[in-house]
N, C-alpha and C positions, 0 to 999 in steps of 0.2 A: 456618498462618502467614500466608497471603494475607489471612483474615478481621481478623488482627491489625492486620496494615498499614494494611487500605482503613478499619480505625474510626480510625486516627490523621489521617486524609486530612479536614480541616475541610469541614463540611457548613452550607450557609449554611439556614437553615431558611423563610428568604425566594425560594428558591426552588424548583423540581420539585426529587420528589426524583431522576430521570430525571439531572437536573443533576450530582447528585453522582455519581452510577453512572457516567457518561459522563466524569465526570474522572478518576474512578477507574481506568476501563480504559485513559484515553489515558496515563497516569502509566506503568500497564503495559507500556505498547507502548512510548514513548519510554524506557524505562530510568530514570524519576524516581518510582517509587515508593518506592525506600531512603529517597530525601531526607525524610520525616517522622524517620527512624530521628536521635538525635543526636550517635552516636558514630561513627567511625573503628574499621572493624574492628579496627587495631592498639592503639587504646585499652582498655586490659583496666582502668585504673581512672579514676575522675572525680577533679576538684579537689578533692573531699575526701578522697579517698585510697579511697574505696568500691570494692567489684569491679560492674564494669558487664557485667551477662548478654550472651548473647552474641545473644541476641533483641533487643536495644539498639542493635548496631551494624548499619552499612551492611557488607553483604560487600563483600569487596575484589577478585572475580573474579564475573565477569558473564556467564552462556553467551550472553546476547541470544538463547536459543529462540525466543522468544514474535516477536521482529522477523523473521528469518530466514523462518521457517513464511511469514509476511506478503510478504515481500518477492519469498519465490521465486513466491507464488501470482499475486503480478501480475505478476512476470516471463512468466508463462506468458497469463496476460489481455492486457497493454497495451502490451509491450515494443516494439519496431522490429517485429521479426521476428515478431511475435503479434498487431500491431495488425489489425483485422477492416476488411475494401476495403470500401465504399457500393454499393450494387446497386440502378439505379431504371431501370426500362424507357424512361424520358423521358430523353435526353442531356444538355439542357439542365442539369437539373434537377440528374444524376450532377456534370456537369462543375464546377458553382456549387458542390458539396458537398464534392467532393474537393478545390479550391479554399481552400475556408473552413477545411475542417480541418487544413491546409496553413498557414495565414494566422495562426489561432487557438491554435496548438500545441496544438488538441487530445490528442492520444496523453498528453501531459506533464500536460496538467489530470485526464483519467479516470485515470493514473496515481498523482495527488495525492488524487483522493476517492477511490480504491479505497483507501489507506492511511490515509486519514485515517476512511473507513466502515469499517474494520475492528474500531471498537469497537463499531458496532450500527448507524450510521446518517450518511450526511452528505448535504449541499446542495449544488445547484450552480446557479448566479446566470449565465441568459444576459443579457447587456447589446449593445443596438444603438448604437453609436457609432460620429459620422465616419462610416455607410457601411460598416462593418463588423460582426464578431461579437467579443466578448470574453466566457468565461468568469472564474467566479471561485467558487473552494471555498471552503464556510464549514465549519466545524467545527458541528455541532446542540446542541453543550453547552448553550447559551442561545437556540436556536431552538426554534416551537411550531408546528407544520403543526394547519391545518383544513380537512378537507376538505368535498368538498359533497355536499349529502343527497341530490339528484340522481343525482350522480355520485361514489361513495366514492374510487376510482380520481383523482378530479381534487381540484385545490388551489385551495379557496378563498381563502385568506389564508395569512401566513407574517407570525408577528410574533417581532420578539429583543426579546429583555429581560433586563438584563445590568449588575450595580452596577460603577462606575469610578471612581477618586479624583479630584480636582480638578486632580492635575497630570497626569495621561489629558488632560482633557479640553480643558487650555490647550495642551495642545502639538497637540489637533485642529486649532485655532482657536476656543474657544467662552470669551465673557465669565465665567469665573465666580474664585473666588480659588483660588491656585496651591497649593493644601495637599492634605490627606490626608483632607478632608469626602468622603463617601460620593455618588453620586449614583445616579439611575436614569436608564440609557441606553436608548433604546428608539427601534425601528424597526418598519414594518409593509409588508408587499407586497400588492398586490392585484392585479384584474384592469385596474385601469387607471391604477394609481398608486406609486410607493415613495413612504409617508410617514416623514419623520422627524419625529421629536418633541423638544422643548425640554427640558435634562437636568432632574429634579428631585430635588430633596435627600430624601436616603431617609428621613433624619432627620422630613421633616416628610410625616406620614400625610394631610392636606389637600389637601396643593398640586395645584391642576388638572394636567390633560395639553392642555399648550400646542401645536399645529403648528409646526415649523419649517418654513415657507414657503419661505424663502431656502434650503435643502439638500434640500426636495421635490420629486421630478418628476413629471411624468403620461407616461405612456410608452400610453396606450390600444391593448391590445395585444389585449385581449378575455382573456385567459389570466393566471396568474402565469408571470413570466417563472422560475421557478425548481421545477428538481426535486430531487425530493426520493426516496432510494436508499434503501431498507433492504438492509442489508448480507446476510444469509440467513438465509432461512424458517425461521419463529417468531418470540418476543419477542412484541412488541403491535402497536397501530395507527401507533405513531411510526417503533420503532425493530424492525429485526431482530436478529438472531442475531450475536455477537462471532464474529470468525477464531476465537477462542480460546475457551476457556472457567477455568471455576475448576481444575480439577481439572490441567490442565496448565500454567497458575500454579503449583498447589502445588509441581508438583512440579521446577517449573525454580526457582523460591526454594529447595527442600533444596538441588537440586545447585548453585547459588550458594555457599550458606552450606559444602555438604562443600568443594567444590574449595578456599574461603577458608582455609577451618581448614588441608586439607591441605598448601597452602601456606605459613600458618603452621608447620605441624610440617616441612616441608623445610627451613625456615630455620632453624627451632632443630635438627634435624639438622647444617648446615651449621658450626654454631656450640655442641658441645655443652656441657654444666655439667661442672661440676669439680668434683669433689667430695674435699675432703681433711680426712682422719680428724681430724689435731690441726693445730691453726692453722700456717697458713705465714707466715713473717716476712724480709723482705732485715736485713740487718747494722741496717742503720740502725732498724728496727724497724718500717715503714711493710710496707702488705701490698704482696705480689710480685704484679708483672703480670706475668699469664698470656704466655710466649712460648717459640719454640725455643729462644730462646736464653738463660734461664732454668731450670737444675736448680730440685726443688723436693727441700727436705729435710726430713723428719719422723723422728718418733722411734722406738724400737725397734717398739713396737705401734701405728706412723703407719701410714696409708695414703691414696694420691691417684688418683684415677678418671677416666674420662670417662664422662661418663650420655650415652649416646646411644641417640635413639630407633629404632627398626628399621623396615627401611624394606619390611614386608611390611605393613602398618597402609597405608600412601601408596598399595599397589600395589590393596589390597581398596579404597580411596575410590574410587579410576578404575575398577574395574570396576563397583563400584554407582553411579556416577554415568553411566559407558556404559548401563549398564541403565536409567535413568529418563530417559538420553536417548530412549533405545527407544520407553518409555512414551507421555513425552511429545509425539513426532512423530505415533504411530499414533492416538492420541487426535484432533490434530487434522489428522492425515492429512496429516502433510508428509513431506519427500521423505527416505527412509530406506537411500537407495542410498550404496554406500561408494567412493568415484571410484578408491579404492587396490586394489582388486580386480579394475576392468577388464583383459583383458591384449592385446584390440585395439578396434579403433573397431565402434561398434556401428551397427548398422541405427538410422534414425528408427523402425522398429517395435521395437524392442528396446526402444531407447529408453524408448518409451512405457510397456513392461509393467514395465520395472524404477521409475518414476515413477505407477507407476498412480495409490498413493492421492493423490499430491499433483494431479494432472490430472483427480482426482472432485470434488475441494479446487476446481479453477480451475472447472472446467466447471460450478457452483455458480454458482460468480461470474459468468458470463457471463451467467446468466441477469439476474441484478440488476444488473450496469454495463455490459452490452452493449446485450442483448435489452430491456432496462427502458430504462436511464440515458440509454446511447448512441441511443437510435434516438428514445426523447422529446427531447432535444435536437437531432436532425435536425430533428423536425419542427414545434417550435419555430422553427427557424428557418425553413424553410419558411414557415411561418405570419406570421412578423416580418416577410417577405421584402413582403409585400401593405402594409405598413405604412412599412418601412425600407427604401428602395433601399439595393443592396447593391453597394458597389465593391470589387474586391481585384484588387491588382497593376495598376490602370490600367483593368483588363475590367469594363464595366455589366452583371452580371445582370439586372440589374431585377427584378422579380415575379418567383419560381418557380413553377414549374407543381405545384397540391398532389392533381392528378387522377391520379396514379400513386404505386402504395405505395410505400415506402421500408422495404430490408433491408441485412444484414448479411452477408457472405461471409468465414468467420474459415480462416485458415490453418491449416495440420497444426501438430501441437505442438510436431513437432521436423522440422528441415532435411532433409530427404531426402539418403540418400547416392547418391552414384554408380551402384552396383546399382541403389537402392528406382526412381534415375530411368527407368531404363534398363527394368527390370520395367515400371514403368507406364507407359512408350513402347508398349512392346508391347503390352499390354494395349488402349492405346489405340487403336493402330494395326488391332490385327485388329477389335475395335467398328466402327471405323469401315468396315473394307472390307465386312464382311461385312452392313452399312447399319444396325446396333443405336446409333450413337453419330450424331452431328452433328460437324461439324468444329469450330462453332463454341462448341459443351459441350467438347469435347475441350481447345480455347484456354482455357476457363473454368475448367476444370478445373487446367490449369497453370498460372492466371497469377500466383498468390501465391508461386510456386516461383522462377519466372523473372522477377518483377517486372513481369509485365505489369498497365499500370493501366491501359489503354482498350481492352476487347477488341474492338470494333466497327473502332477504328484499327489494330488488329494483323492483325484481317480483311482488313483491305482490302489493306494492307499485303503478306498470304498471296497472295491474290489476282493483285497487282499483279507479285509476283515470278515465280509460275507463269506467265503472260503475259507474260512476257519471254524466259523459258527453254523455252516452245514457240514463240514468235518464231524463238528462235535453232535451233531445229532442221530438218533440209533440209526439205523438203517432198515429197512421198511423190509420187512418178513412176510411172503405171498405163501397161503394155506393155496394148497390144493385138495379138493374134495372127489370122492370119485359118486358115482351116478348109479352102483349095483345096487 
């Protein structure tokens, strides 16, 4: 049924076909794949009175599987509670980052391309302005990465190329007439420039590629400010691997279409047919509507019915649609736990093992928008920082220092409970007496629990308060005795 849908989805042949694939899975994810379909589940005939298949219609009941899986995977990636601390042995350098990604709404943008790369692939466009950082996700539908022969790993260029109507393009600001003429919209990134280009009518196969001067900048960064995420391993050189695949499409569009139908047949249960043997007529000779409070009279060999449908048909839908729920989580490894069966609060290790496969799901991902996305984007900026003095809140970082690495510190998956804390107090506590632990791995160890964001300042802090409370203790008095 999927293969059905995605040939009704128009394919511009002036583009990749990468192009069409890429609209096709974002339809998926958004919930607007029905929209080629052009009837109303409730529609059972057309204008002309024809019976319209039921492969025609939009179902009228939507699991949204395929969002869900998505949704809860970055919940576990990029949420509040999941977001990954900066870890750079330079203070400086920590303090300017945690700063910026404060500043930047970070969390909120790698939240936006992990959803938005979950069909295979997306962008993300650093910008130096004012003194600051700003992101911005693009969607790769109409984006081309090249990279460099040097360096496969890095980005040469980044050009979109992308047709728009002519009232697109007046309500940018661009001269041209306010109709529905075709143009080509086209941009390119490089190592020392965004160019824009002048639209041109797609109509005409001639026309030069103009500069737009007045909307190009030179940003001379040495780098493309822009990276670029494949979503997970496989696919090609562009795009990686969908959240989803075919096969778990298929089968969240059956259980679409059962739950529809079965809905349908609960309503005409609700409402069933009447069936009577010889015609019914009131006095007056107009046919009798159906009510209680209407006798209906037929003749010796009359008879009158209700056809109702039995409602063990409804009860077998739910269970085979429970089962292809099943299917289709394990397929793509979302989270198959039943919140109705818990009967008390569970450990953060529990937790985890009832969530495993959806946490194989995230742990995926971190690789590609953490360990990938998130940390070439630090160090972009970094990089930018030699080029764009950096202000946020009032504070001059100035230059960052780019002579110490820059990682990533991501939290447990789930909140530790009361116990789990308490366990690994002690755990920590004997580490340390018996000299296996540091105090200050110990602080590191818990600071995503407790919110600690500056362990050097939580040190000191340790420090300061133990120095106070042997301050306040008497002071130890040596008796001396003598021996006559």
């Amino acid at each position: 049924m999927f293969d059905t849908l995605a040939n009704l989805v128009p394919r511009d042949n002036d583009l990749p076909l990468r192009a069409w694939r890429l609209e096709v899975w974002s339809r998926v994810l958004d919930g607007s794949i029905y929209d080629v379909l052009p009837y109303q589940f409730h529609e059972e005939r057309n204008g002309a009175g024809e019976y319209v298949p039921v492969r025609d219609r939009r179902p009228s009941v939507r699991t949204g599987l395929i969002r869900t899986v998505v949704d809860d995977s970055i919940s576990l990636l990029f949420s509040e509670g999941h977001f990954p601390s900066v870890e750079c042995k330079n203070e400086a350098t920590k303090e300017a980052l945690d700063a910026i990604s404060k500043d930047a709404k970070l969390n909120l943008a790698m939240i936006d391309a992990a959803t938005r790369g979950s069909v295979g692939s997306v962008a993300i466009a650093v910008r130096f302005l004012s003194s600051r950082v700003f992101l911005k996700v693009m969607a790769t539908t109409y984006l081309t990465p090249f990279w460099s022969a040097e360096a496969p790993d890095t980005l040469d260029r980044v050009v979109e190329r992308r047709k728009v109507d002519g009232k697109t393009l007046v309500a940018a600001g661009y001269d041209v007439k306010d109709d529905a003429t075709q143009y080509w919209f086209e941009r390119e990134w490089t190592t020392t420039a965004e160019t824009w280009f002048a639209p041109r009518k797609v109509a005409d196969k001639e026309a030069p590629r103009i500069t737009d001067a007045d909307r190009s900048t030179t940003h001379g960064l040495g780098f493309v400010p822009i990276v670029w995420v494949k979503n997970l391993p496989g696919g090609d050189d562009i795009d990686g691997e969908p959240t989803f695949g075919v096969e778990p499409i298929n089968t969240t569009v059956e259980a679409d279409y059962l739950l529809s139908q079965a809905g349908r047949g609960l309503k005409y249960s609700a409402d069933p047919t009447l069936l009577i043997k010889e015609t019914a007529a009131t006095d007056d000779g107009q046919p009798m509507v159906r009510s209680a409070a209407n006798a209906i009279v037929v003749g010796e060999k009359g008879d009158a019915k209700m056809l109702e449908i039995n409602g063990t048909a409804s009860e077998a839908v739910l269970e085979y649609v429970s089962r292809l729920r099943e299917f289709a989580l394990e397929r793509m490894h979302g989270n198959r736990s039943n919140a109705d069966k818990l009967s008390a609060a569970q450990s953060g290790r529990a937790l985890e093992l009832m969530h495993q496969a959806l946490i194989w799901l995230a742990d995926k991902l971190r690789a590609s928008y953490g360990e990938g996305a998130l940390l070439d984007i630090y160090r972009m900026i970094v990089r930018g920082s030699a080029k764009f003095s950096l202000t946020i809140n009032g504070q001059d970082f100035g230059r960052l220092a780019d002579n110490e690495p820059v990682t990533l510190s991501w939290p447990a998956w789930f909140p530790p409970t009361a116990d789990d804390r308490q366990t690994l107090a002690t755990a920590l506590a004997t580490l340390i007496k018996v000299g296996s632990l540091s105090r200050e791995t110990a602080v590191r160890i818990i600071a995503s629990d407790y919110d600690i964001t500056d362990v050097q300042a939580e040190m000191l802090l340790i420090d300061a308060e133990r120095k106070a409370l042997l301050a306040e203790l008497p002071a130890e008095q040596t008796k001396i005795t003598s021996n006559d």
